[in-house]
C-alpha positions in Angstrom: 70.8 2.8 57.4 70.1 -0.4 55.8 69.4 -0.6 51.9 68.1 -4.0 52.4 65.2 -2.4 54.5 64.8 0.1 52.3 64.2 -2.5 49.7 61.9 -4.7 51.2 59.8 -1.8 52.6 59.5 -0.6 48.7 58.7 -3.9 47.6 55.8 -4.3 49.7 54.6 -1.0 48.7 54.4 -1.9 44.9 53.3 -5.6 45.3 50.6 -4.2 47.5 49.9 -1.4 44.8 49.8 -4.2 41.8 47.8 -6.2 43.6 45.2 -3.2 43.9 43.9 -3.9 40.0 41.2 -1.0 40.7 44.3 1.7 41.2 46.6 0.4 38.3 43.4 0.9 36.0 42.8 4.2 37.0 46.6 5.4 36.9 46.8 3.8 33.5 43.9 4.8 31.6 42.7 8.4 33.9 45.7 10.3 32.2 45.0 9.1 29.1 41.6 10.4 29.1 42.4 13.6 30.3 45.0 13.7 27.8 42.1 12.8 24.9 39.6 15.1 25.7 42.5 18.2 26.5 43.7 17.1 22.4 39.6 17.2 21.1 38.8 20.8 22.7 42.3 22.1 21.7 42.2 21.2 18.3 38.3 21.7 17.6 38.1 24.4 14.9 37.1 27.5 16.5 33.3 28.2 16.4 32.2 31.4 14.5 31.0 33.9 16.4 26.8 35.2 15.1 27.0 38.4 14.4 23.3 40.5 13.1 23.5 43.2 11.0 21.1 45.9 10.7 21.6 48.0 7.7 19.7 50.6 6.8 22.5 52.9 5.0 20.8 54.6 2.1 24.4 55.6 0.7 25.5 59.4 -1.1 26.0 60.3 -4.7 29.4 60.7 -5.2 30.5 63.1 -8.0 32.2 60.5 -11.2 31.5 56.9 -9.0 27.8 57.1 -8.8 26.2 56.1 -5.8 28.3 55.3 -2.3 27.1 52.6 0.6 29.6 52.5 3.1 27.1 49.9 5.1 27.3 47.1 2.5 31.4 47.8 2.5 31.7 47.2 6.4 28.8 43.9 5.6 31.1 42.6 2.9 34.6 43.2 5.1 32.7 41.4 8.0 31.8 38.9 6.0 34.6 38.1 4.5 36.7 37.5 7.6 35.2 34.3 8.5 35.1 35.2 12.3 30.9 35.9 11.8 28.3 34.4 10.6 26.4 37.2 9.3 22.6 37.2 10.2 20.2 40.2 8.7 17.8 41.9 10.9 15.7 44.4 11.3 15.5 46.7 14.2 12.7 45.3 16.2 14.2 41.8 16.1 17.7 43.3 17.9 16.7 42.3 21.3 15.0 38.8 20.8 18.1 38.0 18.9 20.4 38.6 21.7 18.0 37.3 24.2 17.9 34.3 22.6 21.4 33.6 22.2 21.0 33.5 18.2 23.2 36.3 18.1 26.3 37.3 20.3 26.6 40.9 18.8 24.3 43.5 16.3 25.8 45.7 14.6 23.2 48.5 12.9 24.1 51.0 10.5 21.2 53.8 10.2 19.6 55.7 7.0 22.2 58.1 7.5 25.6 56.2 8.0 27.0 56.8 4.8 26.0 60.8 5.0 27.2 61.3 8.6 31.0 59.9 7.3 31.1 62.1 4.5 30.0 65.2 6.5 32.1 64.7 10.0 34.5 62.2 8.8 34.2 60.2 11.7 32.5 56.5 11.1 30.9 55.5 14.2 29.3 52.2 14.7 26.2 51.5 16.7 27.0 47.8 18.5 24.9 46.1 20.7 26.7 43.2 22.8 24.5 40.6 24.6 27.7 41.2 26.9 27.3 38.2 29.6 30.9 37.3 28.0 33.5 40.2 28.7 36.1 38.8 26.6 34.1 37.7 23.6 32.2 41.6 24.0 35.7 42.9 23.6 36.6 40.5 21.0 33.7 41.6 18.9 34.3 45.4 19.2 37.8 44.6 18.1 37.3 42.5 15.0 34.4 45.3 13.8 36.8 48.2 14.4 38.8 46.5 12.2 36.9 45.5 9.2 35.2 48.9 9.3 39.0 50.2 8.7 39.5 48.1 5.8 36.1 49.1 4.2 36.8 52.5 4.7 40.3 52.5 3.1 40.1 54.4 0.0 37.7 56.7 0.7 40.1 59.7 1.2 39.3 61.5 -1.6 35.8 61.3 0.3 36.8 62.6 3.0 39.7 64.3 2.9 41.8 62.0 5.2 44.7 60.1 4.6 44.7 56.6 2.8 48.3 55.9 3.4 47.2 53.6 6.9 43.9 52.3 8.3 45.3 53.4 12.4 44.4 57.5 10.1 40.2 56.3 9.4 38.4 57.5 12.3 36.2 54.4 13.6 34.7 55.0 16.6 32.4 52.2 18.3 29.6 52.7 20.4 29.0 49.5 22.8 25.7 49.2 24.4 25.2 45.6 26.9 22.2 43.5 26.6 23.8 42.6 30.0 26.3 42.6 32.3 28.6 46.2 31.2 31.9 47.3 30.3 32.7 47.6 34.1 32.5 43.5 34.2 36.0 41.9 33.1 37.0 38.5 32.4 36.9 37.5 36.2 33.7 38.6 36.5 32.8 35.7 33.8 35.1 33.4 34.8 33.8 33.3 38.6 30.6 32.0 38.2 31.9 28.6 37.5 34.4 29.0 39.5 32.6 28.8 42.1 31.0 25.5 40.7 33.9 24.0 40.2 35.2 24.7 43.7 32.1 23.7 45.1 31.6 20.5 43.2 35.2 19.4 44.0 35.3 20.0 47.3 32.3 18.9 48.5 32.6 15.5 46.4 36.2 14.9 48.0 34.9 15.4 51.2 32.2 13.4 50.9 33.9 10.4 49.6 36.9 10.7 52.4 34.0 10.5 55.2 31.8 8.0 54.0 34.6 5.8 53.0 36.1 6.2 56.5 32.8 5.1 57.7 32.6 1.5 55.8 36.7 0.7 56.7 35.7 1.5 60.5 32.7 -0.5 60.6 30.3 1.9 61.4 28.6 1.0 58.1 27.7 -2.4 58.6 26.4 -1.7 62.3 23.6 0.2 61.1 23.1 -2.0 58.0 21.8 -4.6 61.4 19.3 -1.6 62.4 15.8 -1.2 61.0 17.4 1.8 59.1 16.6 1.3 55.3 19.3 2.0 52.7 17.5 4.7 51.5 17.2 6.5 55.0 21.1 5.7 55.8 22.1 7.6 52.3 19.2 10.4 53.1 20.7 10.3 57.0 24.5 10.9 55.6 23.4 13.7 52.7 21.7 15.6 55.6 25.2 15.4 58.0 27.5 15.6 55.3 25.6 18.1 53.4 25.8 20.7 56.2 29.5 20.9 56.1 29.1 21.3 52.4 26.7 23.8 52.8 29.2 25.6 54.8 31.9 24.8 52.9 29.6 26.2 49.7 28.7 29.6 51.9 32.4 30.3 52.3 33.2 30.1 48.8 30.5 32.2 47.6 30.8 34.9 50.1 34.8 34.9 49.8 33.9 35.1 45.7 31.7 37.9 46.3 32.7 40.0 48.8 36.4 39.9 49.0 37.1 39.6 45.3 34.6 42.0 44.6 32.6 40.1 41.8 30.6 41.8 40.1 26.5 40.7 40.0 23.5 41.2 39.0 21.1 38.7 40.6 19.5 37.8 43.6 22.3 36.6 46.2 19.8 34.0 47.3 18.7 32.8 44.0 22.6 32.3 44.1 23.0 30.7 47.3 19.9 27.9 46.3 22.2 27.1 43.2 25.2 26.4 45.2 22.9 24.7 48.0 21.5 22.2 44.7 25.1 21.8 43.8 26.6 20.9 47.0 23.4 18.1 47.3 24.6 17.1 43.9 28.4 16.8 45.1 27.4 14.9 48.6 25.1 12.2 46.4 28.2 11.8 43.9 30.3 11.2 46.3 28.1 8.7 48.4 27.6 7.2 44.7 31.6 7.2 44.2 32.8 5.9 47.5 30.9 2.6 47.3 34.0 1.8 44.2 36.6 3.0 46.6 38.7 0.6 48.7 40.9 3.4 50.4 42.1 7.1 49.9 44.1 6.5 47.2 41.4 5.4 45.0 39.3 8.1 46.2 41.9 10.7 44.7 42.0 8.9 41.6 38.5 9.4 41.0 38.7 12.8 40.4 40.1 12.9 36.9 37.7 10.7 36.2 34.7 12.5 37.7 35.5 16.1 38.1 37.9 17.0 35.8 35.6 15.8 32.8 33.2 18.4 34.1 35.0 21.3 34.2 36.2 20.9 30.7 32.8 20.0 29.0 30.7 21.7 31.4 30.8 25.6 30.1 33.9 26.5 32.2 36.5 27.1 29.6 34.3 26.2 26.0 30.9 26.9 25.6 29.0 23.4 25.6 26.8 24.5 22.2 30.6 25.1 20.7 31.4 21.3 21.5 31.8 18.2 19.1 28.4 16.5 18.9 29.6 13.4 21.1 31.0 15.4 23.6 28.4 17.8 23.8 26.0 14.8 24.5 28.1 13.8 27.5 28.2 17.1 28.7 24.3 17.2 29.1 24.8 14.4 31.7 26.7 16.3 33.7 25.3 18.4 36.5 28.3 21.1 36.6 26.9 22.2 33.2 23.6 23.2 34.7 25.0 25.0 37.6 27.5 26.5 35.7 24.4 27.9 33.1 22.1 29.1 36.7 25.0 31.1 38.0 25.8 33.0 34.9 22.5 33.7 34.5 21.7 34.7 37.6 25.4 36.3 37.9 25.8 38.2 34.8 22.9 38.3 33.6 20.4 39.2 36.4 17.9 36.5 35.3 15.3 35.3 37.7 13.8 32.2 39.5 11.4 32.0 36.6 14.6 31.9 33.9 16.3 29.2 35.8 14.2 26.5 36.9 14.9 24.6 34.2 18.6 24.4 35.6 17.2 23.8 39.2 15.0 20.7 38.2 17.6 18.7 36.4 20.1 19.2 39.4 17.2 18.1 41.4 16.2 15.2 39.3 19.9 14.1 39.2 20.5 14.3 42.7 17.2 12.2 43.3 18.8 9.6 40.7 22.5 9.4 42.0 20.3 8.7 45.9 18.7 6.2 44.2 21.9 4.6 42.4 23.7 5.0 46.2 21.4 3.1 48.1 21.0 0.2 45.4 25.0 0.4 45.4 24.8 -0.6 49.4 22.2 -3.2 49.3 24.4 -5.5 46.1 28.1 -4.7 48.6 25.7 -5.7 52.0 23.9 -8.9 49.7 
């Protein structure tokens, strides 16, 4: 074994490496952009959660203290926790509230709240959970429970129960979903854009692997001499390379679905058009991406540039609506935050066609753009 080999052979490799400006960028300033946007989300001040409150507690007399409302207590306690912002509603704007998104929870106390404690001792709160988020449903039910125990401590002489601990008040809450239920858990949210993600990354790598095989053999340029027009050559490659992602998507989905046993609501094709409109979306990125790649090591360093940005600002782990303002304009330019939105709400919360077109046309419009941008990327490296 020679060292002097050794040596020469790993000189080559890092001349040829420094001489490759385009992967000494990306391994220089990649990091550091994952390591900026990891440090905004993680120190971003945690977004309060909406909470409506329907109170309609007409209190008791109490003998020496005048009149009791053990409604505007639990209000108050709620309030003054700083996890909600408190919105007032009546009872027939409960649902278009929740529908809407302008509230995650409602909490409603009837005529008789205050009564009902003093006769069976037993609080029990009336919460109804949009519930498309398992954890933040549970979250909710948690932080009421508790403020309801700290507005119900000293009220034993009320009631006859010990004071000495808020575990002794009797809180019980009664959770009904908007969607999704209390049989969905935190994977059951979570997979939705799982799936995106997986689909989205895989699909792009694959994409940009092939067609960049395709230019460094040649095959490229041959059928630039053809009458074949850019735009048919990128339309002839999305069609051949979106069938593998297409079955590449397929065994994702089905694997998600019906080995995991996800829990759903929707129409499984409504589902399967989603993942078809993000696997189009991956193929034309990749096209798109390929045409700045000179070999497979650039390739790879793309992707903490153009999928790792997506699953952080596009709904996976934060809410997009929850984002800084800059970032949260950056994440409306990316497609994963689309199909993220159409598979949780086709997913979890059983919406329709009709619900998600929205989603469906900017994937479409994108994917129609980043064609465009691939074929005008080919005619300036061909000119």
């Amino acid at each position: 074994m020679s060292a002097k080999r050794i040596f020469a052979i790993a000189r080559r490799v890092m001349r040829q490496i420094r001489h490759d400006r385009r992967t000494v960028a990306l391994m220089i300033f990649a990091p550091m952009l994952m390591l900026t946007l990891g440090a905004i989300l993680f120190r971003s001040d945690t977004a309060v959660i909406p909470l409506g409150i329907v109170n309609e507690d007409e209190g008791l007399a109490v003998p020496m203290s005048g009149r009791l409302v053990i409604g505007e207590r639990i209000a108050e306690e709620l309030a003054a926790q700083g996890t909600f912002a408190i919105k007032e509603l009546s009872r027939d704007q409960i649902d278009a509230s929740l529908r809407g998104g302008t509230v995650d929870a409602v909490l409603v106390l009837p005529a008789d709240f205050s009564a009902q404690f003093a006769q069976t001792r037993q609080a029990v709160l009336d919460l109804r959970l949009e519930g498309s988020n398992p954890s933040l449903s549970a979250g909710i039910a948690a932080r009421v429970t508790q403020a309801a125990m700290k507005a119900l401590v000293g009220l034993g002489s009320l009631t006859g129960a010990s004071t000495g601990g808020e575990s002794k008040l009797p809180v019980t809450v009664n959770a009904t979903y908007l969607y999704a239920g209390a049989e969905f858990d935190t994977m059951d949210y979570v997979a939705p854009v799982y799936i995106g993600v997986l689909v989205m990354f895989f699909v792009f790598l694959l994409t940009c692997v092939s067609f960049l095989r395709e230019r460094s053999q040649g095959t490229m340029e041959r059928l630039m001499a053809t009458p074949a027009s850019h735009a048919e050559i990128v339309l002839g490659y999305m069609a051949g390379l979106g069938l593998f992602a297409l079955i590449q998507s397929t065994v994702i989905l089905t694997f998600t679905i019906w080995v995991l046993k996800i829990h759903y609501l929707g129409s499984l094709a409504l589902l399967f058009l989603v993942v078809i409109m993000l696997a189009l979306t991956g193929v034309s990125l990749g096209i798109l991406a390929s045409a700045f790649a000179r070999n497979e090591f650039q390739v790879v360093q793309f992707i903490p540039l153009v999928i790792i940005p997506q699953a952080l600002l596009g709904g996976t782990f934060w809410a997009v609506e929850d984002l800084p303002v800059y970032l949260r304009l950056l994440a409306y330019a990316m497609p994963l935050t689309y199909a993220n939105r159409a598979l949780r709400d086709v997913m979890l919360k059983g919406w329709g066609l009709g619900d998600i077109w929205p989603n469906l046309l900017i994937l479409a419009a994108i994917v129609a753009a980043l064609t465009f941008l691939g074929a005008r990327t080919m005619r300036r490296e061909v000119a």
